[in-house]
Steps between C-alpha positions, in 0.01 A plus 500: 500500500308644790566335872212587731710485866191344682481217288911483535454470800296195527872285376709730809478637739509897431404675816884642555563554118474797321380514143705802397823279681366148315535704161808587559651173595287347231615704229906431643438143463383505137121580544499843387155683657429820295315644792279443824106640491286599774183406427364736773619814353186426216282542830650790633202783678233143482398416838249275659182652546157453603189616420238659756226656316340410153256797348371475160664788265219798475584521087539100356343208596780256467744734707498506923704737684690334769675611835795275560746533831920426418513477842629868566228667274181486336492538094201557325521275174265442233467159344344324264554166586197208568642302787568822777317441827562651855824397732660328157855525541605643119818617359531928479726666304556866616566787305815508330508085479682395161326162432703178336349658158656816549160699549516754787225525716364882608245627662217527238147627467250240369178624396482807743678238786865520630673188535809521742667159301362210361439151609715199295396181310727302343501659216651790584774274716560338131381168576185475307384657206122495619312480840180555648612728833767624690726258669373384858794446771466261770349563857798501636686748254627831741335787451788787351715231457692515197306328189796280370522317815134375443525429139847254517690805340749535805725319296818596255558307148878413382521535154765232425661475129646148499741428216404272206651187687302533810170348429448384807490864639224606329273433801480591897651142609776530292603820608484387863717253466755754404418717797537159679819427444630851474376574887575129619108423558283211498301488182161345569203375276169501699357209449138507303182336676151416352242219518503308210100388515475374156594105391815493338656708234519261219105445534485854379781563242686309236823702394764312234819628373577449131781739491707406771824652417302820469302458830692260722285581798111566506306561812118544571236546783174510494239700661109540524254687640638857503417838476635725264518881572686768636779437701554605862640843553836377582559263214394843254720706695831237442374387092499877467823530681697261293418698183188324406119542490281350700232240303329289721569268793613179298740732219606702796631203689689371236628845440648531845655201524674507193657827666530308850651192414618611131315201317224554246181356553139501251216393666224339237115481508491142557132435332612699176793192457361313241470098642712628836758458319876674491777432196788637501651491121645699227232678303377335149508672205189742428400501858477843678430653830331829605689607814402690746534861402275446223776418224463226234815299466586237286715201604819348346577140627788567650295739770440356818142466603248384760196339385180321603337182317422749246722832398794694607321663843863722577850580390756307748646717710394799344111577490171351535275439237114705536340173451585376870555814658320532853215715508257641780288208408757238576477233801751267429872582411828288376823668635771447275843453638756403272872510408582588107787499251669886518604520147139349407377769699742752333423412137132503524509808659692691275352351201149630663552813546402428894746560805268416835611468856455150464723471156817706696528291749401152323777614235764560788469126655266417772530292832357166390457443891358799635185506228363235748551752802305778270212260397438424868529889583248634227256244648507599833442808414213379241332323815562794710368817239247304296400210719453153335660143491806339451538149320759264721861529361656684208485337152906507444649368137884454539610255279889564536586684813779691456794452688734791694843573337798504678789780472813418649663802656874523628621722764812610347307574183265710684749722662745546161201625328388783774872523605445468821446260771168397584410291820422185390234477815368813381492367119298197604285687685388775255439198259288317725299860617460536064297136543775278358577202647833456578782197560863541601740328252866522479620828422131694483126412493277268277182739464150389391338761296119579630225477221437896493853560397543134265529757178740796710751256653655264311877568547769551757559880422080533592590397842798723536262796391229407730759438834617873393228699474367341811843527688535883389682621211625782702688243696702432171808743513581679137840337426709599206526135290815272643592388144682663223284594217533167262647672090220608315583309147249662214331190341581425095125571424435776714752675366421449175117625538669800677709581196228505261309698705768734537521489114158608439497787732817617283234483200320736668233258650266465844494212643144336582398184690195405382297161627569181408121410505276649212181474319500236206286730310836675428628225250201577324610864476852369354301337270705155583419184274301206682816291467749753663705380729410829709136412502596190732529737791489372885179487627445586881240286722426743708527862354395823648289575188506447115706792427805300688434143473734376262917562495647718273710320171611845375555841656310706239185488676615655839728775318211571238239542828732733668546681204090526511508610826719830424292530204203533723630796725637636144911382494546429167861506510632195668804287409413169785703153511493254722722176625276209614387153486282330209344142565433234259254198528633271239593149596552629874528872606826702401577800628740737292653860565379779235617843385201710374432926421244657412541851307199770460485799338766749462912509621558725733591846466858587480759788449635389179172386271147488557223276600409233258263205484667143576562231243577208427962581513401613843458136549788439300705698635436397893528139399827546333644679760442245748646243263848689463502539894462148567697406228290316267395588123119459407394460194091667393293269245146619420254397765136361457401541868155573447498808732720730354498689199651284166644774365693602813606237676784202566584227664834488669739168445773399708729264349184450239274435812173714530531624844270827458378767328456874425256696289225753481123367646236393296244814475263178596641472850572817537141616518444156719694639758353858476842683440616748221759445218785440467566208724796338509598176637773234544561180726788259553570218621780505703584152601702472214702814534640337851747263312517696184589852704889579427734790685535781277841452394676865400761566203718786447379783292694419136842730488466464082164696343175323370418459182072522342432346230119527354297223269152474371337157387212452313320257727161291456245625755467076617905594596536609855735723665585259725596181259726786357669555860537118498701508210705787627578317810601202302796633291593772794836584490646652782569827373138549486409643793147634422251513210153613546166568209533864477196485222207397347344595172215323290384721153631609204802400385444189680287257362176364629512205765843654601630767759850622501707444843800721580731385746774637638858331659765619681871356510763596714813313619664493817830467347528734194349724272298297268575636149200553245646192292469293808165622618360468136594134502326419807211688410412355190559166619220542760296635140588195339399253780162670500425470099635142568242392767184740450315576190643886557681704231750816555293818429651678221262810454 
């Protein structure tokens, strides 16, 4: 935000500051200034000039050739300006003048005539895009004197970058009260004078609040008769100053005082207010406004609006609409002074498309008192540049005044948290120079909280921060802490999540963190049934845009994006996983911890075998590893997730709970998110692994040797592995201590519908040598178990 000093200095007194000393204190107290302007140095080699002799130029008829005196010299200067008479005082820039544009002025021949400089307009001093003739000083303006002093540019500009939090810094008065209570100076707010000629107000204007917990405060004046046009030089000069462009008299009014006094202000043409009327409401469905830069926007009912007898006339707080905007043809005007809802503000806004000068400060919290001050000061200086008359009073809705809060400070808390002593004198006073209001209580201060900082202050610690930057923070002395470091005790959970990080990395994975907002189009992609649980994803109210406004209920879609993304810049090899939250909008909203990878393309290249595409064991293979390490056994069932391939895929059981799955993608979504085969996947849910996880527990490698034994079945195709393991498990003596399927085979011999399984075991035991008699007996019991409970048969061919 730009601070024009002049106008600063209508709240202090700054005839013994500094600027470049201001921005420097400013900035130590928490105000950072990025840096301090001259606004003279755009003027530099422009003087004051006048003009002695006017001759018509010999080769053009709209030219004259003019001698002007700087007061050391004449300059002959050809000019093509209308309005240039004898003795007019006009602005010269000499050669070797870089104008506010950046154009350099030289002496040039025009049409067989040198010209020694050029006379300025406004254009070229970037106030005005078009004019009629060169800019006429005053009578009184010196001759040679230096142009900026004559065209209100001896003046420097702050350019302040408050924080977020300090919304009631984004104008000139706020910023003065910080220079105010930094340099121990009275702040003052001239008072505003004016006739008011007119009967009174509510004659005029009706104004009704529908929305009040949108718009607790609405205030109006109303003015006829005026004039609308250019502004004075001055007011161009500061509008252009503060980073804006100059309009007309009434827009730049409430331009400047929204920079002056930091509150927004729309002024309406009165006679296009359908019945005189103002409403301020929620828009209704179907109704839209054309604001105005020129755009067409349609209105949700949750937007905030301001609206005549009729239709929406502007967005609250935000923009005006074109249908009420004032135009050269305008004589009477409503100024708008109001105090609205900052997250209101916010969400129309962003959901718009449309950040104004109005909307960032509306959306930070206003002063619901000082919108009265900026009312009255925008039509003084209505009266003053445009002439016209004032109604009697201000039309002021408050329904529900609100009330100050009071934070309790204590002394001894102020001084442990700076760690050092403060004055409590000194404490007071800085709070009372900030504009709090401030009563001694036992032990510290009761503080009431001023309107402009209702939303910044609402805690003890706030007041501690504001007595230090104010007091110095250079007068705090770096102290190494009193107190012993408390033990640092891992928590349960972190630890965990750690741990299976730690485990994936040891599978050769990188770790991404992905959002936790995403599009919903992506369940789509997965190709997830209307009733899945997953499609009952969190919605948000308020998202940035459709691609994140819902909350993620499985990881694939971040890890499949990112996996897009090195597509794109052609990284086809990736191995990703990531750790992170899903949520779940059932009955209420659950939150759970998930484990999910993503594989693409091909392993990477090692000493010891080459390159090869990923599959489906990959997953396997990363999933049982992290099983053994925490000490639990999965179990893999065929999976009918609709995203991955049916072929080559599983769901993983714990304790015959579902709690993930593994498998190749479906070619389907694999094209949906753009990316090449193969693509891998897996995800699981880790809350139950937190009770289930186990230490490793280590045995001693066998003294006595192992012992394989080999054994086919014939096996229906409808016969899984896995009810096979089952049975295994069942009958497991303890001499067993491993027994994998080795095979499978489906063809001649073997007859159709039927697939022969090999599987191998391995005995040992930790206290002799098994002998084949005793190995034998065990073995074929096993055999005999399985015959028993599965329609399976020993292979004998």
């Amino acid at each position: 935000m730009r601070v024009l000093w002049s106008v600063l200095g209508r709240f202090v007194n700054i005839e013994d500051l500094d600027p470049f000393d201001v921005a420097e204190r400013l900035t130590m107290a928490g105000l950072e200034v990025e840096a301090v302007e001259y606004l003279g140095d755009e003027l530099k080699n422009c003087v004051v000039a006048q003009i002695l002799e006017v001759e018509p130029h010999p080769e053009s008829n709209k030219l004259k050739v003019l001698k002007v005196s700087d007061g050391s010299g004449q300059h002959q200067v050809v000019c093509g300006a209308p309005n240039v008479e004898k003795d007019m005082k006009v602005a010269l820039a000499l050669p070797g003048a870089v104008l506010p544009d950046g154009a350099k002025v030289d002496v040039a021949e025009i049409r067989g005539v040198v010209s020694n400089g050029m006379l300025l307009s406004e254009i070229e001093l970037g106030l005005v895009d078009e004019t009629w003739g060169i800019l006429e000083l005053p009578d009184e303006a010196e001759v040679g004197a230096p142009l900026h002093k004559w065209v209100y540019m001896d003046d420097y500009v702050l350019e302040v970058g408050p924080t977020p939090n300090r919304g009631d810094c984004f104008g000139v008065l706020g910023v003065a009260r910080e220079v105010a209570a930094i340099y121990k100076m009275e702040l003052s707010l001239p008072e505003v004078d004016f006739p008011e000629e007119l009967d009174e107000v509510e004659k005029y204007v009706d104004v009704e609040i529908e929305a009040p917990d949108l718009c607790p405060r609405y205030t109006a004046r109303y003015i006829e008769g005026v004039i609308v046009d250019e502004s004075a030089l001055w007011m161009k000069v500061a509008v252009k100053a503060f980073g804006m462009r100059p309009i007309s008299n009434i827009v730049d009014v409430t331009n400047y005082v929204l920079m002056e006094v930091g509150h927004p202000l729309h002024a309406f043409d009165f006679e296009r207010l359908k019945e005189g009327k103002i409403v301020v409401r929620r828009a209704r469905e179907g109704e839209y406004i054309v604001t105005l830069d020129g755009e067409y926007r349609e209105l949700t009912p949750d937007a905030l609006v301001i609206a005549d007898g009729q239709r929406p006339v502007a967005l609250a707080g935000i923009m005006g609409g074109a249908n009420s905007e004032v135009a050269r043809s305008t004589t009477k005007v409503l100024l708008e002074s109001a105090y609205f809802d900052p997250t209101s503000i916010r969400r129309t806004s962003k959901r718009m498309g449309l950040s104004t000068e109005a909307s960032k400060r509306f959306e930070r919290g206003m002063d619901i008192e000082t919108l009265v001050y900026a009312v009255n000061r925008a039509t003084q200086l209505i009266v003053d540049l445009a002439g016209g008359k004032v109604a009697k009073g201000i039309y002021d809705v408050y329904p529900k005044p609100f009330e100050k809060s009071k934070v309790y400070l204590s002394y001894e808390k102020l001084d442990k948290l700076l760690g050092v002593e403060v004055p409590k004198e000194e404490a007071k006073d800085i709070l009372k120079r900030l504009c709090f209001e401030v009563e001694e209580e036992a032990g510290g201060v009761k503080v009431r909280v001023p309107y402009h900082r209702m939303l910044d202050v609402t805690r003890d610690v706030d007041l501690v921060e504001e007595v230090a930057r104010i007091w110095g923070y250079d007068k705090i002395p770096s102290l190494m802490p009193a107190q012993r470091l408390p033990h640092y005790v891992i928590e349960s959970e972190y630890a965990f999540v750690q741990r299976v990080r730690d485990l994936a990395v040891n599978c050769g994975l990188k770790e991404a963190i992905c959002y936790s907002f995403i599009n919903p189009v992506y369940y789509d992609y997965l190709k997830l049934e209307a009733e899945d649980k997953r499609r009952k994803a969190v919605k948000l109210l308020n998202p940035l845009s459709e691609e994140m406004s819902v909350m993620r209920t499985t990881l694939l879609p971040g890890l499949l994006e990112s996996a897009g993304r090195n597509h794109r810049v052609r990284v086809f090899d990736a191995a990703l996983f990531e750790v992170g939250h899903v949520f779940f909008n059932d009955e209420a909203i659950s939150e759970k911890l998930h484990f999910g990878f993503v594989l693409t393309g091909r392993t990477p290249v090692q000493w010891m075998q080459k390159p090869r595409k990923y599959d489906y064991f990959d997953a396997k293979g990363i999933v049982e590893y992290m099983a053994e390490r925490l000490g639990v056994s999965f179990t893999f069932v065929q999976s009918k997730q609709p995203f991955l391939h049916p072929g080559q895929s599983a769901d993983v059981l714990l304790e015959d709970r579902v709690i993930g799955f593994i498998g190749v993608l479906h070619p389907d979504v694999v094209e949906a998110f753009e990316l090449k085969p193969p693509v891998v996947v897996g995800e699981l849910d880790l809350e139950p692994l937190k009770t289930a996880q186990k230490s490793v527990k280590y045995k001693p490698i066998p003294k006595y040797p192992e012992t394989t034994r080999d054994l086919s079945f014939i096996v229906p195709k409808d016969v899984s592995y896995d009810e096979i393991r089952k049975v295994v498990l069942e009958v497991r003596p303890e001499e067993l201590i491993d027994f994998r399927l080795i095979d499978v085979y489906e063809g001649e011999p073997i007859e159709a519908g039927k697939v022969s399984m090999t599987l191998s075991f391995t005995f040992v035991s930790y206290e002799k040598t098994l002998s084949d008699e005793e190995v034998d007996k065990i073995f074929w019991s096993i055999a005999k178990r399985l015959e028993e409970k599965l329609p399976v048969k020993i292979r004998t061919r």
